[in-house]
N, C-alpha and C positions, 0 to 999 in steps of 0.2 A: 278445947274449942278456941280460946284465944288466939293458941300455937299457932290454928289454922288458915287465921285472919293475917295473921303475917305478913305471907307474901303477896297477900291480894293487895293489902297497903301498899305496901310495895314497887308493884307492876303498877299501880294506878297512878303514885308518885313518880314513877318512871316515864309512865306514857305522857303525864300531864306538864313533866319537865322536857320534854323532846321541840325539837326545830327542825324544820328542815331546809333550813336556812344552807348554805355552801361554807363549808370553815374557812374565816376570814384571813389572809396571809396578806401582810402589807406589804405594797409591791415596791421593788429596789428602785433607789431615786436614781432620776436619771442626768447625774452630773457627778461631776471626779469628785473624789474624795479627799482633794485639797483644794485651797485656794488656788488661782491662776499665779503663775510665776513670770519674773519677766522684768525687766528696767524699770516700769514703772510700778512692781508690787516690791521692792528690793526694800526700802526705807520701812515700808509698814511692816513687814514682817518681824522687825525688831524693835517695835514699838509693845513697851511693855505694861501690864495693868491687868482687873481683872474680867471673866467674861464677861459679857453685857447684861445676860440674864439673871446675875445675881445681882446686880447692883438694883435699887431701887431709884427710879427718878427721883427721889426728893433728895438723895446722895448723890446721883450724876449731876445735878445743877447744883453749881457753885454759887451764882447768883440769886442773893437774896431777895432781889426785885424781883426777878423773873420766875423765883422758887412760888412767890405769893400768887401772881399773873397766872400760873399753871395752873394751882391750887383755886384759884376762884373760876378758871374754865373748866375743871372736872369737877365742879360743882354746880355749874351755871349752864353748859354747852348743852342743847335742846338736842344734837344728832347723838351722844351720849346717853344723855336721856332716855329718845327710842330706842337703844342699843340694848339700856337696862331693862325695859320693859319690855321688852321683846324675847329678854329671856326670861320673865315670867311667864309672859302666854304660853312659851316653849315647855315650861314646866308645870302650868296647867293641864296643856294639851297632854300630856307623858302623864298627868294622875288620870284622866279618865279613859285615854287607853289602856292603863295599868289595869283601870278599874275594871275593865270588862274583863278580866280572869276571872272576879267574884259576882256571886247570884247576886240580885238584885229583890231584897227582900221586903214585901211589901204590904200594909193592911188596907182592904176593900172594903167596903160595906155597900149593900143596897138594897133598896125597897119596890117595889111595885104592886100596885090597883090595878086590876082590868077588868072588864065585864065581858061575859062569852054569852055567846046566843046560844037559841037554846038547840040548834041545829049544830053546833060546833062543839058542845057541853058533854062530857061521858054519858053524863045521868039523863040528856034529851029535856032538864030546864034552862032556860035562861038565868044566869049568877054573877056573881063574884067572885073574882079568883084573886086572894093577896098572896106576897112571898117576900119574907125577911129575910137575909143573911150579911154575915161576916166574916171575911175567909182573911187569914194567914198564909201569904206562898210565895211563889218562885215564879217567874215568869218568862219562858222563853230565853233561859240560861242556854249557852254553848257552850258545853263540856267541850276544851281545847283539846282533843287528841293527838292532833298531827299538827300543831303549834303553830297553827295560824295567827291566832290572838296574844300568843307571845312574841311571834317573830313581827308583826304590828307596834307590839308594846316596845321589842327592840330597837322599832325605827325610830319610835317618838323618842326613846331617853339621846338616840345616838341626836337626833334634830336637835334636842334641849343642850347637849354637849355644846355642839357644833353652834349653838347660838348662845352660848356662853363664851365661846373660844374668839365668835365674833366681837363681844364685848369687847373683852381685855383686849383684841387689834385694834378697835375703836378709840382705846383706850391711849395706844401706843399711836397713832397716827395722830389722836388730839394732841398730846403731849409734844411729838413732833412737830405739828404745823403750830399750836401757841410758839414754839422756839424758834421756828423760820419769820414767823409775823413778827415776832418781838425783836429780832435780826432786821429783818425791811424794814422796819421803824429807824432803827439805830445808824443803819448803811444808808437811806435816803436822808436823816437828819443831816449824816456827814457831808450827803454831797450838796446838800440844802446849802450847808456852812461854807462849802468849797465854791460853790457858785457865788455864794455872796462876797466871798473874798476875792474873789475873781472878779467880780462887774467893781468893787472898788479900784481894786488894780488898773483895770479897763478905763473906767471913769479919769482916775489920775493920769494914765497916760493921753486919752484924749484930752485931756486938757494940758497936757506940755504940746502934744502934737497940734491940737487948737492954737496957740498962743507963737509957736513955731510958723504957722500957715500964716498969720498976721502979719510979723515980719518979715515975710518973704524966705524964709527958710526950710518949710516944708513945702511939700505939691498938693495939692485939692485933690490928689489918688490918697495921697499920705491920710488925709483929713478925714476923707469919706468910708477907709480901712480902719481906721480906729473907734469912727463914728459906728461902722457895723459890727466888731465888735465888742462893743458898750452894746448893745441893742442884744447882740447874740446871749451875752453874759445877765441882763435882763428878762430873756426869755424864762432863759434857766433855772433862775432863781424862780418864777412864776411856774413852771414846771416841775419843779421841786416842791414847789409848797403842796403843790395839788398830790405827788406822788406821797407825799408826810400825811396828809391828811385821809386818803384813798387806804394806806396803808393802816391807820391807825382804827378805821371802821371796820376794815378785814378782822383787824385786833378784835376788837369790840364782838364782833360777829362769834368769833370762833370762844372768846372768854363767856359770852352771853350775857356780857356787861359794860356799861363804861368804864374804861381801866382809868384810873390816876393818873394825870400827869405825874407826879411825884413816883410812881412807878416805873415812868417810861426812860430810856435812857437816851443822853443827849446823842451819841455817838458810839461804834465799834467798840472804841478804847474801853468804854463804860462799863459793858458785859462781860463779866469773869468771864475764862472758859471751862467749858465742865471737865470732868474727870477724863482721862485717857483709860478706854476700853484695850482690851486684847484681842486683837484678831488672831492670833494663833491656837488655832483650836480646828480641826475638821469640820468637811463639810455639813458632816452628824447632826452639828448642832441645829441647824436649820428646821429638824424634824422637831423638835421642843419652841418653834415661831406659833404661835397664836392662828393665825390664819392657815397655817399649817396642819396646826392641829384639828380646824377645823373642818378642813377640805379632808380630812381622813375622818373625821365624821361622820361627814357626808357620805364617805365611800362606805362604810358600816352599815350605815343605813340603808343603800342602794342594796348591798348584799344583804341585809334581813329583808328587804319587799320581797326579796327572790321566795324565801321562804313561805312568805304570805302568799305568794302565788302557785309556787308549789303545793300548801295544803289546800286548797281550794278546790284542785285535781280530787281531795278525796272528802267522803263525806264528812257532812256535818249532823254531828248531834247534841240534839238540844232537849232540856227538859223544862216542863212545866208542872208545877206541884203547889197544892192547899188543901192547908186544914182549917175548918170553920165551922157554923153552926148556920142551920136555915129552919125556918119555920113559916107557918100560912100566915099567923099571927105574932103582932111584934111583941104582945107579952111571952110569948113562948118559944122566945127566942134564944135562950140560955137555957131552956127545960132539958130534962132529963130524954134521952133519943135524939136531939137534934143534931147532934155533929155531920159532919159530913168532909168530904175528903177528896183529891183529886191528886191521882198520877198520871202524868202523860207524856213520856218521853216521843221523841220524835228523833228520826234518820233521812237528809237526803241524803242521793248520791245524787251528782253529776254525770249524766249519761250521755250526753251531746249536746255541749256551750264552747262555740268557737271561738267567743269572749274571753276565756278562761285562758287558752292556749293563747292567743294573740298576748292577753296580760302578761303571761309569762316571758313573754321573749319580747316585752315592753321593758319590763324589769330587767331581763339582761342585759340588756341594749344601754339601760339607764346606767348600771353598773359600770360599764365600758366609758361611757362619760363622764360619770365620778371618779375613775381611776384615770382618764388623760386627764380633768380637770385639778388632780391632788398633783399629780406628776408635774402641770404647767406649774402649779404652785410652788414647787421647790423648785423647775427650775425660775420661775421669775425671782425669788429669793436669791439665788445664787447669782442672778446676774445684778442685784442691787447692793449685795455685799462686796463681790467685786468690784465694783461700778465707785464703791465708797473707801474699797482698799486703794486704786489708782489714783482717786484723788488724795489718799492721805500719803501714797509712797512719794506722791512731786509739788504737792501744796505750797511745802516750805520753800522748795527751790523757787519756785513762783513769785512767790512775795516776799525772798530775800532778791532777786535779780532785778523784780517791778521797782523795790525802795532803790535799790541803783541808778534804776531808768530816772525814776523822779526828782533823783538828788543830780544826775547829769543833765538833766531837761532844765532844771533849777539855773542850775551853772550857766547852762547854752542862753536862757533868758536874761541871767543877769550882765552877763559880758554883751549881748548883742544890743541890749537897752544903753548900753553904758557907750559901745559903740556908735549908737543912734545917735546921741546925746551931744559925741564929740563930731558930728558929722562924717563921720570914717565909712560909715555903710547905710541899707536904705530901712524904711521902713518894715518893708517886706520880710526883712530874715528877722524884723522884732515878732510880726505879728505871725509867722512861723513855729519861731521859740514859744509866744503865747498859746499857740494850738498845742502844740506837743506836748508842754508842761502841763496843761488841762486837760488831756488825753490822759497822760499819764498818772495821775493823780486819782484821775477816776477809775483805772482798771487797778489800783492799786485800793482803793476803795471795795469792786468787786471781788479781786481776791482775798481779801481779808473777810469779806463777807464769806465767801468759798470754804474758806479756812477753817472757822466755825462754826457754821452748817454741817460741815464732813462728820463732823464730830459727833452729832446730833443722827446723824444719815447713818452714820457705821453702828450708832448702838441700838437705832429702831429698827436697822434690816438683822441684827443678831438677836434680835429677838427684845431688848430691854426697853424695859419703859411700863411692864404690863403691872407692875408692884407698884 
Protein backbone atom coordinates (compact mmCIF):
# COMPACT_ATOMS: atom_id res chain seq x y z
CA UNK A 1 0.00 0.00 0.00
CA UNK A 2 2.79 2.39 0.67
CA UNK A 3 4.56 1.19 -2.61
CA UNK A 4 1.34 2.59 -4.08
CA UNK A 5 1.51 6.11 -2.68
CA UNK A 6 4.74 6.57 -4.31
CA UNK A 7 4.24 7.92 -7.30
CA UNK A 8 1.17 9.91 -6.40
CA UNK A 9 3.90 11.94 -4.06
CA UNK A 10 5.47 12.22 -6.67
CA UNK A 11 3.34 13.60 -9.66
CA UNK A 12 1.97 16.04 -7.07
CA UNK A 13 5.63 17.22 -6.10
CA UNK A 14 6.03 17.53 -9.75
CA UNK A 15 3.03 19.43 -10.73
CA UNK A 16 3.26 21.57 -7.59
CA UNK A 17 7.15 22.41 -8.60
CA UNK A 18 6.20 23.41 -12.56
CA UNK A 19 6.32 27.12 -14.11
CA UNK A 20 5.26 28.23 -16.97
CA UNK A 21 7.24 30.74 -17.01
CA UNK A 22 9.75 30.93 -20.75
CA UNK A 23 13.39 29.61 -19.79
CA UNK A 24 15.43 32.48 -19.12
CA UNK A 25 18.70 33.01 -21.57
CA UNK A 26 20.52 36.16 -20.89
CA UNK A 27 20.67 38.02 -23.91
CA UNK A 28 24.36 38.94 -25.41
CA UNK A 29 25.59 42.46 -24.55
CA UNK A 30 25.62 44.54 -27.11
CA UNK A 31 29.21 46.07 -27.35
CA UNK A 32 32.73 44.69 -28.28
CA UNK A 33 34.44 42.57 -26.26
CA UNK A 34 37.35 44.80 -25.67
CA UNK A 35 37.91 48.15 -24.69
CA UNK A 36 38.13 50.96 -27.51
CA UNK A 37 41.67 51.23 -28.86
CA UNK A 38 43.19 54.16 -30.39
CA UNK A 39 45.80 57.17 -29.36
CA UNK A 40 44.17 58.13 -26.63
CA UNK A 41 43.51 54.49 -24.92
CA UNK A 42 47.46 53.56 -25.87
CA UNK A 43 48.82 54.84 -22.04
CA UNK A 44 46.01 53.12 -20.16
CA UNK A 45 46.24 49.90 -21.45
CA UNK A 46 49.59 49.61 -19.76
CA UNK A 47 48.63 50.91 -16.60
CA UNK A 48 49.08 48.16 -14.16
CA UNK A 49 47.19 46.89 -10.78
CA UNK A 50 44.39 44.99 -9.79
CA UNK A 51 40.66 44.71 -11.08
CA UNK A 52 38.46 47.23 -9.43
CA UNK A 53 36.07 44.70 -8.03
CA UNK A 54 38.19 43.17 -5.90
CA UNK A 55 39.59 45.87 -4.32
CA UNK A 56 37.49 47.18 -1.44
CA UNK A 57 37.06 51.12 -0.91
CA UNK A 58 38.53 51.36 2.27
CA UNK A 59 41.88 49.83 0.41
CA UNK A 60 41.43 52.08 -2.83
CA UNK A 61 41.53 55.30 -0.74
CA UNK A 62 44.86 56.17 0.38
CA UNK A 63 43.72 59.07 2.22
CA UNK A 64 43.19 58.96 5.68
CA UNK A 65 41.10 61.90 5.91
CA UNK A 66 39.03 61.09 3.22
CA UNK A 67 39.05 57.31 4.24
CA UNK A 68 37.10 58.65 7.71
CA UNK A 69 34.69 61.47 5.52
CA UNK A 70 33.37 58.13 3.42
CA UNK A 71 33.09 56.25 6.42
CA UNK A 72 30.81 58.78 8.31
CA UNK A 73 28.67 59.30 4.87
CA UNK A 74 27.89 55.51 4.54
CA UNK A 75 26.73 55.84 7.74
CA UNK A 76 24.89 59.17 7.86
CA UNK A 77 23.78 59.50 3.98
CA UNK A 78 19.72 59.59 4.26
CA UNK A 79 19.45 58.37 0.11
CA UNK A 80 21.50 55.18 1.45
CA UNK A 81 19.32 54.85 3.89
CA UNK A 82 16.16 54.58 1.71
CA UNK A 83 18.31 52.36 -0.50
CA UNK A 84 18.63 50.02 2.81
CA UNK A 85 15.28 49.97 3.61
CA UNK A 86 13.86 49.48 0.46
CA UNK A 87 15.52 46.40 0.39
CA UNK A 88 13.71 45.21 3.37
CA UNK A 89 10.27 46.01 1.93
CA UNK A 90 11.76 43.97 -1.09
CA UNK A 91 12.16 41.13 1.20
CA UNK A 92 9.07 41.50 3.05
CA UNK A 93 7.19 41.63 -0.04
CA UNK A 94 9.07 38.08 -1.31
CA UNK A 95 8.02 36.42 2.26
CA UNK A 96 4.36 36.86 1.84
CA UNK A 97 4.28 36.07 -1.65
CA UNK A 98 6.28 33.07 -0.89
CA UNK A 99 3.83 32.65 1.73
CA UNK A 100 0.93 32.01 -0.54
CA UNK A 101 2.30 28.47 -1.71
CA UNK A 102 1.16 27.52 2.14
CA UNK A 103 -2.57 27.03 3.56
CA UNK A 104 -3.25 29.44 5.69
CA UNK A 105 -4.33 27.74 9.01
CA UNK A 106 -6.70 29.06 11.14
CA UNK A 107 -8.98 28.67 14.46
CA UNK A 108 -12.90 30.32 14.39
CA UNK A 109 -15.09 30.23 16.86
CA UNK A 110 -18.73 31.33 17.13
CA UNK A 111 -21.89 31.74 18.85
CA UNK A 112 -25.32 32.74 17.98
CA UNK A 113 -29.12 33.61 19.83
CA UNK A 114 -32.14 33.93 17.56
CA UNK A 115 -35.68 33.75 17.98
CA UNK A 116 -37.91 32.29 14.95
CA UNK A 117 -41.59 32.65 14.82
CA UNK A 118 -43.69 30.39 14.95
CA UNK A 119 -44.74 30.53 11.23
CA UNK A 120 -40.86 30.02 10.21
CA UNK A 121 -40.41 27.30 13.20
CA UNK A 122 -40.21 23.38 11.89
CA UNK A 123 -42.31 22.53 14.98
CA UNK A 124 -45.09 25.64 13.96
CA UNK A 125 -44.11 27.37 17.83
CA UNK A 126 -42.45 30.30 18.20
CA UNK A 127 -38.61 29.66 19.98
CA UNK A 128 -35.23 29.93 20.41
CA UNK A 129 -32.80 28.61 18.34
CA UNK A 130 -28.71 28.83 19.84
CA UNK A 131 -25.60 27.45 17.93
CA UNK A 132 -22.07 27.03 19.30
CA UNK A 133 -19.02 25.95 17.40
CA UNK A 134 -15.32 25.93 16.88
CA UNK A 135 -13.81 24.76 13.62
CA UNK A 136 -9.93 24.06 12.74
CA UNK A 137 -9.30 24.61 8.73
CA UNK A 138 -8.08 25.93 5.56
CA UNK A 139 -9.52 28.48 3.98
CA UNK A 140 -9.59 29.26 0.29
CA UNK A 141 -5.98 27.64 -0.28
CA UNK A 142 -4.90 27.66 -4.22
CA UNK A 143 -3.28 24.41 -4.78
CA UNK A 144 -0.49 26.04 -7.46
CA UNK A 145 -0.78 23.61 -10.34
CA UNK A 146 0.26 25.30 -13.27
CA UNK A 147 2.70 27.67 -11.11
CA UNK A 148 1.12 30.74 -11.00
CA UNK A 149 1.86 31.48 -7.34
CA UNK A 150 5.29 30.39 -7.92
CA UNK A 151 6.19 32.09 -11.09
CA UNK A 152 4.58 35.44 -8.59
CA UNK A 153 6.95 34.25 -5.86
CA UNK A 154 9.59 34.23 -8.71
CA UNK A 155 9.04 37.78 -9.40
CA UNK A 156 9.22 39.17 -5.90
CA UNK A 157 12.57 37.24 -4.94
CA UNK A 158 14.06 38.42 -8.47
CA UNK A 159 12.50 42.42 -7.31
CA UNK A 160 14.19 41.71 -3.79
CA UNK A 161 17.58 40.80 -5.87
CA UNK A 162 17.27 43.58 -8.05
CA UNK A 163 16.84 46.09 -5.08
CA UNK A 164 19.65 44.75 -3.38
CA UNK A 165 21.87 45.12 -6.29
CA UNK A 166 20.41 48.82 -6.30
CA UNK A 167 21.95 49.20 -2.82
CA UNK A 168 25.40 48.17 -3.32
CA UNK A 169 25.23 50.85 -6.75
CA UNK A 170 24.01 53.38 -4.22
CA UNK A 171 26.55 52.40 -2.36
CA UNK A 172 29.36 52.88 -5.09
CA UNK A 173 27.88 56.17 -6.55
CA UNK A 174 27.86 57.59 -2.64
CA UNK A 175 31.37 56.63 -2.29
CA UNK A 176 32.07 58.17 -5.65
CA UNK A 177 30.36 61.47 -5.27
CA UNK A 178 31.94 61.81 -1.18
CA UNK A 179 35.39 61.66 -3.51
CA UNK A 180 34.48 64.23 -6.10
CA UNK A 181 32.96 66.62 -3.28
CA UNK A 182 35.92 66.04 -1.12
CA UNK A 183 38.07 66.93 -4.70
CA UNK A 184 35.84 70.42 -5.20
CA UNK A 185 36.70 71.27 -1.84
CA UNK A 186 40.38 70.91 -2.15
CA UNK A 187 40.54 72.30 -6.07
CA UNK A 188 38.29 75.42 -5.17
CA UNK A 189 40.52 75.94 -1.86
CA UNK A 190 43.41 76.04 -4.37
CA UNK A 191 42.10 78.47 -6.61
CA UNK A 192 40.70 80.43 -3.36
CA UNK A 193 44.73 80.53 -2.64
CA UNK A 194 45.55 81.34 -6.20
CA UNK A 195 43.22 84.39 -6.42
CA UNK A 196 44.34 85.63 -3.27
CA UNK A 197 47.96 85.59 -4.40
CA UNK A 198 46.89 87.10 -7.41
CA UNK A 199 44.95 90.25 -6.15
CA UNK A 200 48.20 90.69 -3.86
CA UNK A 201 50.29 90.66 -6.80
CA UNK A 202 47.72 93.03 -8.54
CA UNK A 203 47.60 95.22 -5.45
CA UNK A 204 51.53 95.58 -5.70
CA UNK A 205 51.64 96.23 -8.95
CA UNK A 206 49.01 98.89 -8.94
CA UNK A 207 50.66 100.54 -6.52
CA UNK A 208 54.27 100.96 -8.56
CA UNK A 209 51.91 101.74 -11.48
CA UNK A 210 49.88 104.28 -9.06
CA UNK A 211 53.12 105.91 -7.79
CA UNK A 212 54.49 105.78 -11.70
CA UNK A 213 51.21 107.84 -12.91
CA UNK A 214 52.28 110.58 -10.17
CA UNK A 215 55.30 111.24 -11.59
CA UNK A 216 54.48 111.57 -14.76
CA UNK A 217 55.57 108.21 -16.07
CA UNK A 218 52.78 106.21 -16.55
CA UNK A 219 49.43 107.04 -18.59
CA UNK A 220 45.70 107.21 -16.71
CA UNK A 221 45.02 103.94 -19.44
CA UNK A 222 48.27 102.50 -17.44
CA UNK A 223 46.50 103.41 -14.01
CA UNK A 224 42.94 102.56 -14.70
CA UNK A 225 44.38 98.61 -16.31
CA UNK A 226 45.91 97.92 -13.28
CA UNK A 227 43.26 99.52 -11.13
CA UNK A 228 40.72 96.86 -13.11
CA UNK A 229 42.72 94.29 -12.42
CA UNK A 230 42.94 94.64 -8.69
CA UNK A 231 39.02 94.76 -8.77
CA UNK A 232 38.98 91.61 -11.16
CA UNK A 233 41.50 89.65 -8.87
CA UNK A 234 38.99 90.96 -5.88
CA UNK A 235 36.19 89.52 -7.39
CA UNK A 236 37.73 86.17 -7.46
CA UNK A 237 38.67 85.78 -4.31
CA UNK A 238 34.89 86.77 -3.29
CA UNK A 239 33.81 84.14 -5.76
CA UNK A 240 35.95 81.74 -4.47
CA UNK A 241 34.99 81.90 -1.17
CA UNK A 242 31.23 81.37 -2.04
CA UNK A 243 32.35 78.24 -4.32
CA UNK A 244 34.50 76.82 -0.87
CA UNK A 245 31.70 77.27 1.12
CA UNK A 246 28.76 75.93 -1.66
CA UNK A 247 31.07 73.08 -2.05
CA UNK A 248 31.70 72.18 1.54
CA UNK A 249 27.59 71.98 2.23
CA UNK A 250 27.38 69.70 -0.93
CA UNK A 251 29.88 67.84 1.49
CA UNK A 252 27.88 68.05 4.44
CA UNK A 253 24.71 66.94 2.45
CA UNK A 254 26.05 63.87 0.76
CA UNK A 255 28.14 62.80 4.46
CA UNK A 256 24.70 63.67 6.24
CA UNK A 257 26.88 65.57 8.63
CA UNK A 258 29.10 68.46 9.38
CA UNK A 259 32.42 67.26 8.35
CA UNK A 260 35.54 68.69 10.42
CA UNK A 261 37.50 71.26 9.32
CA UNK A 262 40.32 69.18 10.52
CA UNK A 263 39.18 66.65 7.92
CA UNK A 264 39.05 68.88 4.99
CA UNK A 265 42.13 69.32 3.00
CA UNK A 266 43.78 72.63 2.27
CA UNK A 267 44.42 71.82 -1.33
CA UNK A 268 45.06 69.18 -4.41
CA UNK A 269 48.51 68.57 -3.08
CA UNK A 270 46.86 67.42 0.22
CA UNK A 271 44.81 64.32 -1.02
CA UNK A 272 46.90 61.02 -1.42
CA UNK A 273 45.95 59.42 -4.68
CA UNK A 274 44.15 56.17 -4.45
CA UNK A 275 45.35 52.89 -5.79
CA UNK A 276 45.91 52.28 -9.62
CA UNK A 277 43.05 49.91 -10.77
CA UNK A 278 43.55 47.56 -14.03
CA UNK A 279 41.73 48.20 -16.87
CA UNK A 280 42.83 45.31 -18.76
CA UNK A 281 40.30 42.93 -18.29
CA UNK A 282 37.29 42.54 -21.08
CA UNK A 283 34.24 43.94 -21.60
CA UNK A 284 32.77 40.70 -19.44
CA UNK A 285 33.43 42.33 -16.59
CA UNK A 286 30.78 44.86 -16.73
CA UNK A 287 28.03 42.06 -16.38
CA UNK A 288 29.26 41.54 -12.45
CA UNK A 289 28.53 46.13 -12.15
CA UNK A 290 25.75 46.31 -9.43
CA UNK A 291 23.31 48.08 -11.44
CA UNK A 292 24.00 45.56 -13.92
CA UNK A 293 23.15 42.99 -12.05
CA UNK A 294 20.19 44.55 -11.25
CA UNK A 295 18.75 45.53 -14.61
CA UNK A 296 19.03 41.67 -15.29
CA UNK A 297 16.81 41.23 -12.38
CA UNK A 298 14.47 43.09 -13.52
CA UNK A 299 14.57 41.03 -16.78
CA UNK A 300 13.98 37.71 -14.54
CA UNK A 301 11.24 38.96 -13.22
CA UNK A 302 9.64 40.53 -16.44
CA UNK A 303 10.10 36.69 -17.74
CA UNK A 304 8.39 35.13 -14.54
CA UNK A 305 5.12 37.64 -14.83
CA UNK A 306 5.03 35.90 -18.25
CA UNK A 307 4.49 32.69 -16.35
CA UNK A 308 1.94 34.23 -14.02
CA UNK A 309 0.00 35.16 -16.87
CA UNK A 310 0.21 32.24 -18.70
CA UNK A 311 -1.23 30.08 -15.83
CA UNK A 312 -4.10 32.10 -15.45
CA UNK A 313 -5.18 30.89 -18.98
CA UNK A 314 -5.80 27.60 -16.90
CA UNK A 315 -7.81 26.86 -13.95
CA UNK A 316 -7.55 27.49 -10.64
CA UNK A 317 -8.17 25.24 -7.68
CA UNK A 318 -8.71 25.97 -4.58
CA UNK A 319 -9.65 24.28 -1.36
CA UNK A 320 -11.58 24.87 1.65
CA UNK A 321 -11.54 22.47 4.73
CA UNK A 322 -12.43 22.15 8.87
CA UNK A 323 -12.68 20.26 11.43
CA UNK A 324 -14.55 21.35 14.73
CA UNK A 325 -17.31 20.88 17.02
CA UNK A 326 -21.01 22.68 17.08
CA UNK A 327 -23.70 22.22 19.39
CA UNK A 328 -27.40 24.15 20.30
CA UNK A 329 -25.80 24.67 23.59
CA UNK A 330 -22.46 25.97 24.72
CA UNK A 331 -22.23 23.35 27.50
CA UNK A 332 -22.26 20.73 24.82
CA UNK A 333 -19.96 21.85 22.96
CA UNK A 334 -17.08 19.44 23.37
CA UNK A 335 -19.68 16.53 24.15
CA UNK A 336 -19.66 13.36 22.75
CA UNK A 337 -21.39 13.65 18.84
CA UNK A 338 -20.50 17.05 18.24
CA UNK A 339 -17.74 17.22 15.65
CA UNK A 340 -18.36 18.21 12.63
CA UNK A 341 -16.23 18.59 9.36
CA UNK A 342 -16.08 20.41 6.08
CA UNK A 343 -14.46 19.61 2.60
CA UNK A 344 -14.90 21.78 -0.12
CA UNK A 345 -12.68 22.02 -2.86
CA UNK A 346 -13.44 24.23 -5.68
CA UNK A 347 -12.38 24.59 -9.67
CA UNK A 348 -12.63 27.60 -11.92
CA UNK A 349 -11.94 27.65 -15.45
CA UNK A 350 -11.58 30.63 -17.44
CA UNK A 351 -13.91 30.40 -20.33
CA UNK A 352 -14.00 34.13 -21.87
CA UNK A 353 -11.78 36.98 -20.03
CA UNK A 354 -10.17 39.26 -22.55
CA UNK A 355 -8.32 40.58 -19.62
CA UNK A 356 -6.29 37.54 -19.24
CA UNK A 357 -5.07 37.68 -22.97
CA UNK A 358 -4.47 41.36 -23.00
CA UNK A 359 -2.38 40.65 -19.53
CA UNK A 360 -0.47 38.25 -21.20
CA UNK A 361 0.97 40.17 -24.11
CA UNK A 362 1.23 43.13 -21.38
CA UNK A 363 3.81 40.90 -19.77
CA UNK A 364 5.52 40.35 -23.02
CA UNK A 365 5.72 43.62 -24.04
CA UNK A 366 7.10 44.39 -20.33
CA UNK A 367 9.74 41.80 -21.02
CA UNK A 368 10.91 43.44 -24.17
CA UNK A 369 11.59 46.61 -22.07
CA UNK A 370 13.55 44.96 -19.44
CA UNK A 371 15.72 43.25 -22.02
CA UNK A 372 16.37 46.84 -24.04
CA UNK A 373 16.56 48.40 -20.67
CA UNK A 374 19.43 45.60 -19.19
CA UNK A 375 21.02 46.10 -22.76
CA UNK A 376 21.16 50.13 -22.47
CA UNK A 377 22.66 49.24 -19.04
CA UNK A 378 25.74 47.72 -20.34
CA UNK A 379 26.05 49.72 -22.94
CA UNK A 380 25.87 53.00 -20.84
CA UNK A 381 28.64 51.12 -18.59
CA UNK A 382 30.79 50.70 -21.44
CA UNK A 383 30.75 54.03 -22.53
CA UNK A 384 31.69 55.27 -18.92
CA UNK A 385 34.54 53.02 -18.64
CA UNK A 386 35.77 54.18 -21.78
CA UNK A 387 34.93 57.53 -21.31
CA UNK A 388 37.36 57.07 -17.94
CA UNK A 389 40.18 54.99 -20.04
CA UNK A 390 40.72 58.14 -22.48
CA UNK A 391 41.04 60.36 -19.75
CA UNK A 392 43.50 58.11 -18.05
CA UNK A 393 45.49 57.30 -21.48
CA UNK A 394 46.27 61.47 -21.94
CA UNK A 395 45.78 62.97 -18.22
CA UNK A 396 49.35 62.84 -17.64
CA UNK A 397 50.44 64.49 -20.92
CA UNK A 398 47.84 67.32 -19.85
CA UNK A 399 49.39 68.31 -16.82
CA UNK A 400 52.76 67.52 -17.67
CA UNK A 401 52.45 70.22 -20.90
CA UNK A 402 49.87 72.67 -18.63
CA UNK A 403 53.08 72.84 -15.64
CA UNK A 404 55.04 74.02 -18.92
CA UNK A 405 52.50 76.47 -19.91
CA UNK A 406 52.61 77.88 -16.42
CA UNK A 407 56.36 77.87 -15.76
CA UNK A 408 56.51 79.80 -19.54
CA UNK A 409 53.65 82.22 -18.62
CA UNK A 410 55.72 82.67 -15.32
CA UNK A 411 58.74 83.64 -17.20
CA UNK A 412 56.70 85.79 -20.07
CA UNK A 413 55.42 87.87 -16.59
CA UNK A 414 58.51 88.22 -15.02
CA UNK A 415 60.54 89.68 -17.91
CA UNK A 416 57.66 91.95 -19.20
CA UNK A 417 57.25 93.47 -15.51
CA UNK A 418 60.90 93.91 -15.34
CA UNK A 419 60.54 95.46 -18.81
CA UNK A 420 57.88 97.73 -17.48
CA UNK A 421 59.94 98.80 -14.87
CA UNK A 422 62.80 99.80 -17.08
CA UNK A 423 60.57 101.74 -19.37
CA UNK A 424 61.41 99.42 -22.39
CA UNK A 425 57.60 98.44 -23.22
CA UNK A 426 53.95 99.27 -22.15
CA UNK A 427 51.79 98.29 -19.68
CA UNK A 428 49.66 96.44 -21.84
CA UNK A 429 52.14 93.24 -22.58
CA UNK A 430 52.38 93.41 -18.37
CA UNK A 431 48.73 93.02 -17.97
CA UNK A 432 48.62 90.32 -20.80
CA UNK A 433 51.32 88.30 -19.13
CA UNK A 434 49.10 88.63 -15.91
CA UNK A 435 45.94 87.15 -17.67
CA UNK A 436 47.79 84.27 -19.25
CA UNK A 437 49.67 83.37 -16.08
CA UNK A 438 46.26 83.23 -14.22
CA UNK A 439 44.63 81.51 -17.02
CA UNK A 440 47.07 79.08 -16.85
CA UNK A 441 47.45 78.21 -13.38
CA UNK A 442 43.94 77.77 -13.20
CA UNK A 443 43.43 75.07 -15.90
CA UNK A 444 46.26 73.58 -14.40
CA UNK A 445 44.37 73.57 -11.18
CA UNK A 446 41.50 71.74 -13.30
CA UNK A 447 43.57 69.15 -14.63
CA UNK A 448 44.94 68.02 -11.56
CA UNK A 449 41.56 68.03 -10.31
CA UNK A 450 40.73 65.64 -13.72
CA UNK A 451 43.68 63.61 -12.76
CA UNK A 452 42.13 62.26 -9.59
CA UNK A 453 38.70 62.14 -10.15
CA UNK A 454 39.67 59.57 -13.35
CA UNK A 455 40.81 57.47 -10.77
CA UNK A 456 37.78 57.43 -8.66
CA UNK A 457 35.56 57.35 -12.31
CA UNK A 458 37.57 54.27 -13.69
CA UNK A 459 37.09 52.14 -10.40
CA UNK A 460 33.10 52.96 -9.84
CA UNK A 461 32.42 52.44 -13.74
CA UNK A 462 34.30 48.67 -13.17
CA UNK A 463 32.28 47.98 -10.83
CA UNK A 464 34.45 48.84 -7.20
CA UNK A 465 33.46 50.49 -4.59
CA UNK A 466 30.36 47.98 -3.65
CA UNK A 467 32.68 46.28 -0.55
Amino acid sequence: MKKRFIPIWATAALILGCTMAPQYERPAAPVAADWPAGPAYDKARTVSGEPAAEIPWREFITDDRLRKVIESALENNRDLRIAAFNVERARAIYGIQRAELLPTVSVSGSGSKQRVPADLSSSGEAGTQERYSVDLGIASWEIDFFGRIRSLSDRAIEEYLATEEARRSAQIMLVSEVYRSYLAVAADRANLALAQTTLETQQETHFIVKRRFEVGIATELDLRRSQAQVETARRDVSLYTQFVAQDRNALNLLVGASVPESLLPPDLNAVALPRAVSPRLPSEVLLARPDILGAEHRLKGANANIGAARASLFPRISLTTSLGTASAELSGLFGSGSDTWLFAPQAVMPIFDARLWSALRATKAERQVAVAQYERAIQTAFREVADALAVLGTVEDNVSAQELVVEANQQTYRLSTKRYEKGLDSYLSVLDAQRSLYLAQRVLVALNLQKQVNRMQLYAALGGGAM
